[in-house]
C-alpha positions as CSV (number, residue, x, y, z in Angstrom):
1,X,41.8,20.8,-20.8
2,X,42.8,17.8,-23.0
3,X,43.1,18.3,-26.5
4,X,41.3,16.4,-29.2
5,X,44.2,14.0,-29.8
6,X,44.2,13.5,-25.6
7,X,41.1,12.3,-25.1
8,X,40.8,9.9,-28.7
9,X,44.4,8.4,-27.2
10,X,42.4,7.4,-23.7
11,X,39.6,6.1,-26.3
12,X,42.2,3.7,-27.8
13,X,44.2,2.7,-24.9
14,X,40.8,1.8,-23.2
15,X,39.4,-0.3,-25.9
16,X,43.3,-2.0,-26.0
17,X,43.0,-2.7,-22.5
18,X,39.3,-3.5,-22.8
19,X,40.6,-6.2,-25.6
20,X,39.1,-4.6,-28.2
21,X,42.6,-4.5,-30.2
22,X,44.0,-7.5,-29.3
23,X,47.8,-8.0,-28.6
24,X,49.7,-7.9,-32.2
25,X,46.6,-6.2,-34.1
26,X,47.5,-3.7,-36.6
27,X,45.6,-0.2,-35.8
28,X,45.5,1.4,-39.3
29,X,44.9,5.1,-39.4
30,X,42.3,5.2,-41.5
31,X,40.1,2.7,-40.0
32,X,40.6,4.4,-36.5
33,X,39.4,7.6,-38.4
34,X,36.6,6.2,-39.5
35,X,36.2,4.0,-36.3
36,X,35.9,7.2,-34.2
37,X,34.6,9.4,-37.0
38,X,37.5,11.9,-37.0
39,X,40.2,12.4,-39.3
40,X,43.5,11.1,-39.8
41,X,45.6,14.0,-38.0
42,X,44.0,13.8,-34.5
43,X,44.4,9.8,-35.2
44,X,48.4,10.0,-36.2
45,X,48.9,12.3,-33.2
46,X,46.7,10.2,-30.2
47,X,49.2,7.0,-31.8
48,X,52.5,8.9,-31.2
49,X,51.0,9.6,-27.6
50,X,50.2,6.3,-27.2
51,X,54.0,5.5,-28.5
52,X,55.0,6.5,-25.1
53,X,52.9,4.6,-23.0
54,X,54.1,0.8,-24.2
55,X,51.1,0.3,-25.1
56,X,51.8,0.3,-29.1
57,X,54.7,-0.7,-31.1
58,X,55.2,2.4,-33.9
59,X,57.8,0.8,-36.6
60,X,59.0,2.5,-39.5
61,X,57.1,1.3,-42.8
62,X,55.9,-1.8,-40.7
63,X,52.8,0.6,-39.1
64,X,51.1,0.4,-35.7
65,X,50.5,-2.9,-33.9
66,X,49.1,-3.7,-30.1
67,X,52.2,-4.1,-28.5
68,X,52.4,-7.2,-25.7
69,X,52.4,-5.8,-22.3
70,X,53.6,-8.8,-19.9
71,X,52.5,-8.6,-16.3
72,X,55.8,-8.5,-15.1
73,X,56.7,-5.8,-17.0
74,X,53.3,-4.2,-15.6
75,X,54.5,-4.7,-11.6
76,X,57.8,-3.3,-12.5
77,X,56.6,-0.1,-13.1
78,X,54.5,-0.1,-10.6
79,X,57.2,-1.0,-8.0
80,X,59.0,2.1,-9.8
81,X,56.3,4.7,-9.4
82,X,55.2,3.6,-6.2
83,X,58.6,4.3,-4.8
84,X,58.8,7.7,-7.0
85,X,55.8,9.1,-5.7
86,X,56.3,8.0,-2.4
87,X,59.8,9.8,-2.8
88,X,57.9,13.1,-3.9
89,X,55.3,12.9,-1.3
90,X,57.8,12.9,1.8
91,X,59.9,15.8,0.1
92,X,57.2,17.7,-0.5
93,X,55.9,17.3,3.6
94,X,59.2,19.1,3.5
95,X,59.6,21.4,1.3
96,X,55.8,22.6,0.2
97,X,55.5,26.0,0.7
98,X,52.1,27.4,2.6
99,X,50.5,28.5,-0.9
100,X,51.2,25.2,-2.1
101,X,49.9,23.5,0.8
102,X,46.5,25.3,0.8
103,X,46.5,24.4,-3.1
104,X,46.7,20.9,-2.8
105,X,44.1,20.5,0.1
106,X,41.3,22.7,-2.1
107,X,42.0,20.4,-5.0
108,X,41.4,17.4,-2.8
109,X,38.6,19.2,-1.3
110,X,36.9,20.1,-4.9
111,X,38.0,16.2,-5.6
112,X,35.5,15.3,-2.8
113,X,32.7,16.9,-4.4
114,X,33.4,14.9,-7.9
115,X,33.3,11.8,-5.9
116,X,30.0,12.6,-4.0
117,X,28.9,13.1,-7.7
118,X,30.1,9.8,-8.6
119,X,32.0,11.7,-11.9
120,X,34.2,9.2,-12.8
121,X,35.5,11.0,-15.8
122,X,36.8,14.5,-14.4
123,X,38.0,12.7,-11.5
124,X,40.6,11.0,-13.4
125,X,41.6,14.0,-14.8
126,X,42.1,16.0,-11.7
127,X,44.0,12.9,-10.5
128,X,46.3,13.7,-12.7
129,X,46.9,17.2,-11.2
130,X,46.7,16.2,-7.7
131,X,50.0,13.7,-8.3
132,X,51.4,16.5,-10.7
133,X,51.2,19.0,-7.8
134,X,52.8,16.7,-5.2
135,X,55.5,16.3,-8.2
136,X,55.5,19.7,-8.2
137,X,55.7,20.8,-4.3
138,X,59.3,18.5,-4.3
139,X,60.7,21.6,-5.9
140,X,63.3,19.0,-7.7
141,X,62.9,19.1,-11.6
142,X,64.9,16.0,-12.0
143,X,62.1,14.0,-9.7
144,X,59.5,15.7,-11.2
145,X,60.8,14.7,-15.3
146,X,61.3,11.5,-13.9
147,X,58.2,11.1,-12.1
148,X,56.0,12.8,-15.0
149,X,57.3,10.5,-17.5
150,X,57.2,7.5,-15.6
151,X,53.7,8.6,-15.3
152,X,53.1,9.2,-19.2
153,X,53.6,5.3,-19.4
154,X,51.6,4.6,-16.6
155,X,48.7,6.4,-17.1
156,X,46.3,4.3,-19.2
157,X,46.7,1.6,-16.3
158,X,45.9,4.2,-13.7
159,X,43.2,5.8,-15.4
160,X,41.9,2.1,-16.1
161,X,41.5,1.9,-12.5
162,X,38.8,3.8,-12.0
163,X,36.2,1.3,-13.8
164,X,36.8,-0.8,-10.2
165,X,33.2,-0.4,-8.2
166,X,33.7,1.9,-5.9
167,X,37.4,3.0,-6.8
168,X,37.2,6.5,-6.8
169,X,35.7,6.9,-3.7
170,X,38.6,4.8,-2.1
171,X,41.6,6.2,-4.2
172,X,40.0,9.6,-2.3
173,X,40.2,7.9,1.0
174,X,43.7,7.3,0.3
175,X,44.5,10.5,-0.8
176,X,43.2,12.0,2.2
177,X,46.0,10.0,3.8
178,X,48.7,11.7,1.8
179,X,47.1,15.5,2.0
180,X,47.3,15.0,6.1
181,X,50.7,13.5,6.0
182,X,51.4,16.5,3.4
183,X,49.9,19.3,5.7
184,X,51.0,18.5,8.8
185,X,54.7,18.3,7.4
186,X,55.2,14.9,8.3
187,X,57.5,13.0,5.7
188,X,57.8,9.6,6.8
189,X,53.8,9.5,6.8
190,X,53.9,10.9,3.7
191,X,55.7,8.5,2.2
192,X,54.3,5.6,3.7
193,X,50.4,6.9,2.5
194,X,51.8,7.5,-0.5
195,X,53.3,4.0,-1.2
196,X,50.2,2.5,-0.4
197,X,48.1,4.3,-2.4
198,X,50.0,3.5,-5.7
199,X,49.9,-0.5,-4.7
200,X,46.6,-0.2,-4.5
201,X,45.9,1.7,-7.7
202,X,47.9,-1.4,-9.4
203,X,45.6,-3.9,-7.4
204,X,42.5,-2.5,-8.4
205,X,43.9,-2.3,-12.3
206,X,44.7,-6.0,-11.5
207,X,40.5,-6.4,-10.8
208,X,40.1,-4.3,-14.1
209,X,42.0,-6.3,-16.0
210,X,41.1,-9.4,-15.0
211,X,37.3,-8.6,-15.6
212,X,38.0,-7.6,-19.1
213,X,40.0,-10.4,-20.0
214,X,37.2,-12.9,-19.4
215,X,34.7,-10.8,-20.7
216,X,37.5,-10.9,-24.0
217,X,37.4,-14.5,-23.5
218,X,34.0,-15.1,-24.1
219,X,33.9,-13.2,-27.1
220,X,36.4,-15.0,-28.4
221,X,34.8,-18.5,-27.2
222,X,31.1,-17.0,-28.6
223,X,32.9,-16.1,-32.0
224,X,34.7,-19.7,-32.1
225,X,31.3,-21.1,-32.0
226,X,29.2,-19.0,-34.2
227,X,32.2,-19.9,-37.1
228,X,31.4,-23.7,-36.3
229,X,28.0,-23.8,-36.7
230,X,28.2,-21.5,-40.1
């Protein structure tokens, strides 16, 4: 289960993403404490987890700021995990063993029920542990450090996804096309599923993103004209 620090470090990185913080704001300790009415420890430790993500800048003596996340910076490391997982999907077609196998298709199975309950929130966290166990199944520990952290700085984007209409549902289609590939030991399929799930976890970020940014926008504009008229 995630930790207290875990789940306050999603909090953060959604209202960043949401616009909340804007790009350059400082995030002070205390005020998050008090924003999120915990104390300061669970606060410094959700900021050094969010140190890894890119999502903050953490300077000595200068604080914690929103750090600028361009979109091009964005699609490259989305072009990188896509071919990453990809890679680990087609070597574990290969190299799963049986008990792995039957694993992976009762946690997509018990995945299918979370969707049918439309629970947005558990099914991003056992996302997490379907990718980690087709990591896992390559039975290569450089690919999987690679692939995990990669993830690490990923994973408020991916897990941003799932505000999309309908996204889990579909990222459950897609995985369907991946646990098939996976089961019946065929790599290339694998790998090919597998690619095109990740592009389309960036495209429905992309929708996300774009929805919150005008919705940013017009708080912004809304604020702009309130200080006018005062």
């Amino acid at each position: 289960m995630p930790t207290r620090a875990e789940h306050l470090a999603s909090e953060i990185a959604d209202a960043i993403l949401a616009g909340t913080f804007a790009p350059g704001a400082r995030l002070d300790e205390q005020g998050l404490a008090d924003r999120y009415g915990v104390s300061r420890t669970p606060v410094r430790e959700a900021l050094r987890l969010l140190g890894t993500t890119g999502l903050i800048d953490i300077r000595p003596r200068r604080g914690v700021t929103v750090a600028e996340v361009t979109c091009e910076q964005l699609d490259e490391m989305f072009v990188a995990m896509g071919e990453i997982e990809a890679t680990c999907a087609r070597l574990s077609a290969i190299g799963m063993t049986p008990i792995e196998r039957r694993r992976l298709e009762a946690l997509h199975e018990r995945m299918g029920d979370l969707v049918r309950a439309q629970n947005e929130v558990d099914y991003a966290e056992a996302n997490v542990t379907f990718h980690s166990t087709i990591y896992a199944g390559t039975h290569n520990s450089v690919l999987v450090e690679i692939a995990t952290n990669l993830r690490r700085r990923l994973q408020p984007f991916r897990r941003a996804q799932f505000r999309a209409p309908g996204r889990i549902a579909s990222s459950h289609t897609e995985h369907e096309s991946v646990v098939s590939a996976i089961l019946r030991g065929h790599a290339a399929e694998a790998h090919t599923a597998m690619l095109r799930h990740v592009n389309l976890v960036e495209d429905a970020f992309g929708q996300v993103n774009a929805g919150s940014a005008a919705k940013a926008k017009g708080r912004a504009a809304k604020q702009a004209g309130s200080a006018r008229r005062e």
